[in-house]
C-alpha positions in Angstrom: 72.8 89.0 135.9 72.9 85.7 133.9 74.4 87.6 130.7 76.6 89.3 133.0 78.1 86.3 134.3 78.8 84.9 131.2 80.7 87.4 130.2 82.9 87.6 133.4 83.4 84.1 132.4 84.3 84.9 129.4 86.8 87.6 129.7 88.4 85.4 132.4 88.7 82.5 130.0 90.5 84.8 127.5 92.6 86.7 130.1 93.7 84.2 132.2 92.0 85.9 135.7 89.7 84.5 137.7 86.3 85.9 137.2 85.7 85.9 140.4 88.5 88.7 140.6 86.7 91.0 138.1 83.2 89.9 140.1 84.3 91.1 143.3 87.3 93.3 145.2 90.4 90.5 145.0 91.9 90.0 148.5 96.1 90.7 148.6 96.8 86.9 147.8 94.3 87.2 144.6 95.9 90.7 143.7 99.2 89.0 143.9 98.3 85.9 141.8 96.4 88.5 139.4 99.6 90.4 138.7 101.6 87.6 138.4 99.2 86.1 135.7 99.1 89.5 133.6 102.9 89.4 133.7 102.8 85.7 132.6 100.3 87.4 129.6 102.9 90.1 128.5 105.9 87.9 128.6 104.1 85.6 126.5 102.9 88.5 123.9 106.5 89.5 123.7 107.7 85.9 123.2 105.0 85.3 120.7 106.3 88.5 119.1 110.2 87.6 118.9 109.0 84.5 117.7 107.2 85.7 114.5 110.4 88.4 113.8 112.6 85.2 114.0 109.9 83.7 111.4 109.8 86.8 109.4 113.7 87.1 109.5 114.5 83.0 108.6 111.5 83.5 105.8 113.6 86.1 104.3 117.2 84.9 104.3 115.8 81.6 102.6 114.6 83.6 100.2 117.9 86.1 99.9 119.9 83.1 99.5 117.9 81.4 96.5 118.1 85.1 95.2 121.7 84.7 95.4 122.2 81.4 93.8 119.7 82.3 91.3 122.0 85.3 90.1 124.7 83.3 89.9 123.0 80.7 87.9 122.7 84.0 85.4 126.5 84.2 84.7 127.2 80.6 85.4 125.3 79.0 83.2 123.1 81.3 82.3 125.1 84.1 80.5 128.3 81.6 79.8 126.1 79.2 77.5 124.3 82.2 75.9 127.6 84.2 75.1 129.2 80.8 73.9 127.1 80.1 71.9 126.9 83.1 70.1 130.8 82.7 68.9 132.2 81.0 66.4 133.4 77.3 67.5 137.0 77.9 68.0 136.7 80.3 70.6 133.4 78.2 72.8 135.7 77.7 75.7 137.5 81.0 75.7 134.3 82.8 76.1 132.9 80.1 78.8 136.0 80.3 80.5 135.9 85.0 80.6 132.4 84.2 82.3 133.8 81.3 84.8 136.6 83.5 85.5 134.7 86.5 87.3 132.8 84.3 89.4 136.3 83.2 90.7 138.5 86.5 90.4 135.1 88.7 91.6 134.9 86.9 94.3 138.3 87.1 96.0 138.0 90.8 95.0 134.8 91.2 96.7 135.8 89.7 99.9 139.2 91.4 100.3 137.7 94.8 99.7 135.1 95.3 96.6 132.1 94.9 99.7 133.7 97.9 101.2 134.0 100.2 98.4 130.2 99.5 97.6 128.9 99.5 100.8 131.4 101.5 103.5 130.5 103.9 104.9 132.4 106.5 103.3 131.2 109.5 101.4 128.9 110.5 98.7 130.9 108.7 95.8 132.9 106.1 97.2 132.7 103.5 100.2 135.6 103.3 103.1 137.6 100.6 104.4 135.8 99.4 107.2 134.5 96.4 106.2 138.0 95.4 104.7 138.6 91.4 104.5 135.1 91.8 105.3 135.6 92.9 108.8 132.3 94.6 110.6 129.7 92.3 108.6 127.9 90.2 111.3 126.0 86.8 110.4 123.4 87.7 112.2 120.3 90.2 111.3 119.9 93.6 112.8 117.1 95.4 112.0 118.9 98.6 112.6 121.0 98.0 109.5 120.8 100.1 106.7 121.1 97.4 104.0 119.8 94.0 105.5 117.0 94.9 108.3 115.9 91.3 108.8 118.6 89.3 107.1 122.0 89.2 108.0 124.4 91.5 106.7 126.3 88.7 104.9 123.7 87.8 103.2 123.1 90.8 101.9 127.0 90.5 101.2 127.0 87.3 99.1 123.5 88.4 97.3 125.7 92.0 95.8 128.4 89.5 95.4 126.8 88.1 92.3 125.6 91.1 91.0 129.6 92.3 91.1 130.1 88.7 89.1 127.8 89.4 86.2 128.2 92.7 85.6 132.0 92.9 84.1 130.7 89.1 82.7 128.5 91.3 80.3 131.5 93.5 78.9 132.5 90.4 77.4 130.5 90.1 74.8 131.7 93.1 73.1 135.2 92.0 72.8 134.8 88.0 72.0 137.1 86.7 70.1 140.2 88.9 70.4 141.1 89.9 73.4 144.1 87.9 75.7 143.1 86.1 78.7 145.2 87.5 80.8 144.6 91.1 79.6 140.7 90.4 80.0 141.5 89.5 83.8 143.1 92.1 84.9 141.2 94.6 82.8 137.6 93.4 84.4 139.2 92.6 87.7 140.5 96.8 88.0 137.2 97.7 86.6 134.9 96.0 89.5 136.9 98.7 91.5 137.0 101.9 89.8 134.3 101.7 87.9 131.6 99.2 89.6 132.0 99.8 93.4 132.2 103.7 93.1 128.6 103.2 91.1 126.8 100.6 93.0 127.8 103.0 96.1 126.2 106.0 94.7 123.3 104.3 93.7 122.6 101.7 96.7 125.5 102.9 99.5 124.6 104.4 102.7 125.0 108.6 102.0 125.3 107.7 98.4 125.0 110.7 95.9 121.8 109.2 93.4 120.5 107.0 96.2 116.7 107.2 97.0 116.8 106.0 100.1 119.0 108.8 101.1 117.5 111.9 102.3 120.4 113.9 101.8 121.3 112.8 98.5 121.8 115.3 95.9 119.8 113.4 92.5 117.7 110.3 94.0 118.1 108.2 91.5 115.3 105.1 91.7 117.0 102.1 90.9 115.9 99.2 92.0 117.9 96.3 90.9 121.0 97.5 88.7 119.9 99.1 85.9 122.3 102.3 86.0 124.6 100.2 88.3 124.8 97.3 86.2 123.6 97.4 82.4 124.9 101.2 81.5 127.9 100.8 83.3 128.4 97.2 81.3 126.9 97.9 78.2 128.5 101.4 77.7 132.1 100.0 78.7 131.5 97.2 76.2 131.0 100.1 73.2 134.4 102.1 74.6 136.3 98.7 74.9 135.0 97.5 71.0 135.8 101.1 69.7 139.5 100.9 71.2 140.3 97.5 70.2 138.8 97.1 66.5 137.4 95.0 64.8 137.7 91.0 64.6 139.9 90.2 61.6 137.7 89.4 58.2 134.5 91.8 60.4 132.2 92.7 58.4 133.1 91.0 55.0 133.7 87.7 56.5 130.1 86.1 58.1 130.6 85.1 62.0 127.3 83.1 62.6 126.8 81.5 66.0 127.8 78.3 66.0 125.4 76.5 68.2 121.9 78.9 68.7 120.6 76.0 71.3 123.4 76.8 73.6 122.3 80.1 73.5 118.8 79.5 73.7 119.1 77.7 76.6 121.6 80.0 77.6 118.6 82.6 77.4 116.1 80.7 79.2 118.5 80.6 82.3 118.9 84.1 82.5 115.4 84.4 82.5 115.0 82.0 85.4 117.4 83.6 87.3 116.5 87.4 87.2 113.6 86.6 89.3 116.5 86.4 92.1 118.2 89.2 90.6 115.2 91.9 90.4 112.8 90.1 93.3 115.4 89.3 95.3 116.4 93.2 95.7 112.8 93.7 97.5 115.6 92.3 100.5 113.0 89.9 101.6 110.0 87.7 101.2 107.7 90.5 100.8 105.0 91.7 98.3 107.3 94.0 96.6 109.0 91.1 96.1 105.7 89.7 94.3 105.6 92.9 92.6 109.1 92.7 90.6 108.7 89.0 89.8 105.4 90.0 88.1 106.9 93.0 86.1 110.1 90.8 85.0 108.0 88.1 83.4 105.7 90.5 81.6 108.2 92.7 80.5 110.6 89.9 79.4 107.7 88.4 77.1 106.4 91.4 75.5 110.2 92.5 75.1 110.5 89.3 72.7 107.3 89.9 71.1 108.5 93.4 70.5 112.1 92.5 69.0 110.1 89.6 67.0 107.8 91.9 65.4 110.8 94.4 64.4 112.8 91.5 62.7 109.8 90.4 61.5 109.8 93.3 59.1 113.5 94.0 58.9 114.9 90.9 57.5 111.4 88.8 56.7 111.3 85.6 59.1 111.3 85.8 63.3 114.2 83.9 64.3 114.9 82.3 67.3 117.9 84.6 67.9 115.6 87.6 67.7 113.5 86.1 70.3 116.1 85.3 72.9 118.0 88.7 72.6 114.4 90.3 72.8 114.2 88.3 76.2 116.7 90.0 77.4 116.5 93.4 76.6 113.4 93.3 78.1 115.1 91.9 81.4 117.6 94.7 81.1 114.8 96.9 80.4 112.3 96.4 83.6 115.8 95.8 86.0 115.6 99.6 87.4 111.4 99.5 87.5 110.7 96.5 88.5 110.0 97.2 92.1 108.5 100.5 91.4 106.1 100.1 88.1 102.4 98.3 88.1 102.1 95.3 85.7 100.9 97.3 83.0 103.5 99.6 82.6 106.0 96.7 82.9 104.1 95.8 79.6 104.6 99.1 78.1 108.3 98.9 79.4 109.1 95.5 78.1 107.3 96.2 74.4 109.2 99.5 74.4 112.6 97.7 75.0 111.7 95.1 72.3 111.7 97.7 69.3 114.4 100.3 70.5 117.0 97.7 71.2 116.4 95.9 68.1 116.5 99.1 66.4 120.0 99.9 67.9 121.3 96.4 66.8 120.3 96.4 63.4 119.8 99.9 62.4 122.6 102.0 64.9 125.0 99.5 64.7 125.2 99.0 61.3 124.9 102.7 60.2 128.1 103.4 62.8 129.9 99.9 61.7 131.5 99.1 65.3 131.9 95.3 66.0 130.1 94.9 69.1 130.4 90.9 68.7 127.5 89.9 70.8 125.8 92.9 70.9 126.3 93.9 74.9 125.7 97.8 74.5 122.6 97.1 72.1 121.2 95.4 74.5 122.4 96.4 77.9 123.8 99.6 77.4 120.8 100.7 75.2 117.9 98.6 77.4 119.9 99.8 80.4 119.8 103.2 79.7 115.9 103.0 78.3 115.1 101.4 81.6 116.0 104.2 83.6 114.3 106.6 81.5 111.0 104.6 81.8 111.2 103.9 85.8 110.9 107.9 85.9 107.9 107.6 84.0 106.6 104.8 85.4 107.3 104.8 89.1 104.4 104.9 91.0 104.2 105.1 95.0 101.4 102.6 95.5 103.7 99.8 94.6 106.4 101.4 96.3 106.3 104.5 98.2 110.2 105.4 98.2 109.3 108.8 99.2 107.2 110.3 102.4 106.7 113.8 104.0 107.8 114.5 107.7 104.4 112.8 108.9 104.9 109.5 107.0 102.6 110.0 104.1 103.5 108.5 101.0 104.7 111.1 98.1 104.5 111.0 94.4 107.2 108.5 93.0 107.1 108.8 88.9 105.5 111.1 86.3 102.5 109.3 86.3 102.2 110.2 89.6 102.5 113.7 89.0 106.3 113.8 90.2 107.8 114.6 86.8 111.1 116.6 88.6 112.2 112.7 89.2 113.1 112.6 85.5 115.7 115.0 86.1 117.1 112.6 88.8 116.8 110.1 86.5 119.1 111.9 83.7 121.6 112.6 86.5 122.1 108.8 87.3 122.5 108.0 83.9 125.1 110.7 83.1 127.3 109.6 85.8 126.7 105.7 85.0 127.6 107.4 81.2 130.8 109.3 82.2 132.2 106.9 84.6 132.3 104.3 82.5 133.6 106.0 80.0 136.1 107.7 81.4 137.1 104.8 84.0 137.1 102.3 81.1 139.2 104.5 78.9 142.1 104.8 81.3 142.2 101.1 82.2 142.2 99.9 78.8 144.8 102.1 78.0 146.9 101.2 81.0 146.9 97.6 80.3 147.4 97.6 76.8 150.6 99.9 77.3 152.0 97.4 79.8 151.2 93.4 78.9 149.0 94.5 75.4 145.0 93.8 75.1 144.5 92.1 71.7 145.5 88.4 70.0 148.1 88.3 67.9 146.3 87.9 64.5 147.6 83.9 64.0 146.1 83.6 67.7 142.9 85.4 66.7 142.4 83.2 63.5 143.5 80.2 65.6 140.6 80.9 68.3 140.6 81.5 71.9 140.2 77.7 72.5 143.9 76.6 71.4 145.3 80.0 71.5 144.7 80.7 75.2 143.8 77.2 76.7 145.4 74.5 74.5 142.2 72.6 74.4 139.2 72.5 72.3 135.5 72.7 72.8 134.5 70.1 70.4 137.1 67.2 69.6 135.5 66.0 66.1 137.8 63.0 65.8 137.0 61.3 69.1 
């Protein structure tokens, strides 16, 4: 009797009844004041449990919007420093200023309607108008939403924002130092919409036509953060917009060293920085797949350098600190797609793999063909771009990130090591159409504007430099 007290007393100490209620038959007043207490109890449970979705949901927009910063620390000054370095001094600010101006001209785009042709719902290629001047997208989180669950969906908004910045950003490197200003805006600006918003809606937009998450979808492409969406697209329309412009004047006879390698190297070590937002911050949230891709990007970013090091090594005799940065980055093109699919050690494999084939294409492909792709955009991104998606079929495996489940729930084979080899045909798919959009998309635009206002300096503009030619200023004043 004594043991069974206790735990009477217990229970009721817990529970919040009397135990003299569960001791003996409660009396209409106790019965009342019992189920007034147990309705206390459950309005507490559920309060406790809004409570820890609101902590779950504030958790994760803090984190969506360092994400978001981050990524734009990557153009701005992340890819603007390494880029300007890279040219020759006379052309510094020109190049700073291609970079600065997609953060601005993106933007307005984005808002007015870029968000809606990515992310409408519209049909399997192409987004609607719904969400024109940003109409529909609510501040605050819905867990119903397809894109934001427990962040709002303008959060979600801003974060794709930057990746819509960077990615015509990269183009720019294969046409520094000869293309007009003014040409260059309106030629990026027209190619975030026909070429970037029709891709990042296939690949990431509800009903999209490569995108996983989409039962329906035709070839489920697994991309996690941009690596058909934004490197191919970039890096390939960077090869199609060197071919049709030619090359700089005096290229290759004339050497066109970079003119300040710490500008670039520091211009490297902030893109490194801030691809943790753009790669972890696609997990959407403060989660362990976020944990996951910030793992992955690291190691594949330092064995890609190791990689690209060991090639030069070889090819010309001496690692150089060039070698190393670009190899940084390839690598960070490289794990984009996989990085929230792939275990640490294939991230590895990934990362060394991008190392050696991108320095391959620059030093090997590049020369043998004798296009002047200035900064190298499709060597790296293109190439790592389209290497990465290969590799996150391979790779993918559904204990890091079970994209795919049967009717009951059950997690299904992601990659080829998983046994799921048919994903490499989905894979192929995403990459022809990243491949042929951009091709064909950048094609007709660069044609359009040359025939109307003309893409290329005049060659005493081009010798001049961007800086003076385009700005009427200088990067350097020597004399002061």
């Amino acid at each position: 009797m004594c043991r069974r007290a206790i735990k009477l007393l217990f229970f009721s100490a817990v529970l919040g009844i009397p135990a003299l209620a569960l001791a003996q038959p409660a009396a209409p007043d106790a019965q009342a004041a019992t189920q007034a207490q147990i309705t206390a109890l459950q309005q507490a449970v559920k309060a406790a449990q809004t409570a820890s979705a609101s902590a779950q949901s504030a958790g994760d927009n803090a984190w969506m919007l360092t994400s978001a910063a981050l990524v734009l620390l990557m153009t701005g000054p992340g890819l603007a420093l390494f880029y300007g370095g890279l040219v020759r001094k006379k052309n510094i600010l020109g190049t700073m200023m291609q970079s600065f101006a997609m953060m601005c001209l993106i933007t307005i785009i984005w808002a007015i309607v870029g968000y809606s042709l990515a992310f409408g719902h519209g049909n399997a290629f192409i987004g609607g108008f719904e969400h024109l001047f940003l109409k529909g997208v609510p501040i605050a989180a819905d867990p119903q939403n397809f894109y934001s669950g427990t962040i709002p969906e303008q959060t979600y908004m801003i974060y794709q924002l930057m990746f819509a910045i960077i990615t015509p950003a990269l183009i720019t490197g294969a046409f520094a130092e000869r293309m007009k200003f003014s040409s260059m805006a309106i030629f990026l600006s027209l190619w975030s919409l026909l070429v970037y918003c029709p891709m990042a809606h296939m690949v990431w937009g509800v009903g999209g036509l490569l995108n996983s998450s989409n039962p329906h979808a035709a070839f489920p492409s697994l991309d996690f953060a941009g690596g058909t969406v934004v490197h191919i697209t970039s890096g390939v329309s960077a090869l199609v917009t060197c071919l049709y412009l030619g090359k700089r004047i005096g290229y290759p006879q004339t050497k066109m060293p970079p003119h300040s390698l710490v500008l670039s190297f520091i211009g490297a070590c902030l893109l490194w920085v801030g691809w943790f937002g753009f790669n972890a911050g696609s997990a959407l949230g403060a989660s362990s797949l976020a944990t996951s891709a910030f793992i992955n990007t690291h190691f594949a970013t330092a064995t890609a350098a190791l990689g690209w090091t060991i090639f030069e090594w070889f090819h010309n005799g001496k690692p150089t600190a060039l070698g190393a940065i670009s190899g940084a980055v390839a690598g960070l093109v490289a794990i984009t797609p996989a990085s929230g699919f792939v275990q640490p050690m294939s991230a590895l494999a990934i990362g060394l793999a991008a190392g050696f084939f991108c320095a391959f294409m620059v030093f090997k492909f590049k020369s043998i063909f004798g296009y002047d792709d200035s900064l190298d955009a499709f060597g790296v991104h293109g190439a790592g771009g389209t290497l990465g998606a290969v590799l996150t079929g391979v790779f993918a495996a559904s204990v890091i990130n079970p994209v795919y489940k049967d009717a009951a729930g059950n997690a299904l084979p992601s990659g080829g090591i998983d046994g799921h080899w048919a994903q490499m045909l989905n894979q192929f798919a995403g990459i022809g159409l990243a491949w042929g959009i951009s091709i064909v998309g950048t094609l007709v635009l660069l044609f359009v504007v040359d025939k109307t206002i003309g893409l290329r300096l005049k060659p005493e503009d081009e010798l001049e430099g961007l800086d003076l030619s385009q700005h009427g200023e200088e990067g350097y004043d020597l004399n002061s």
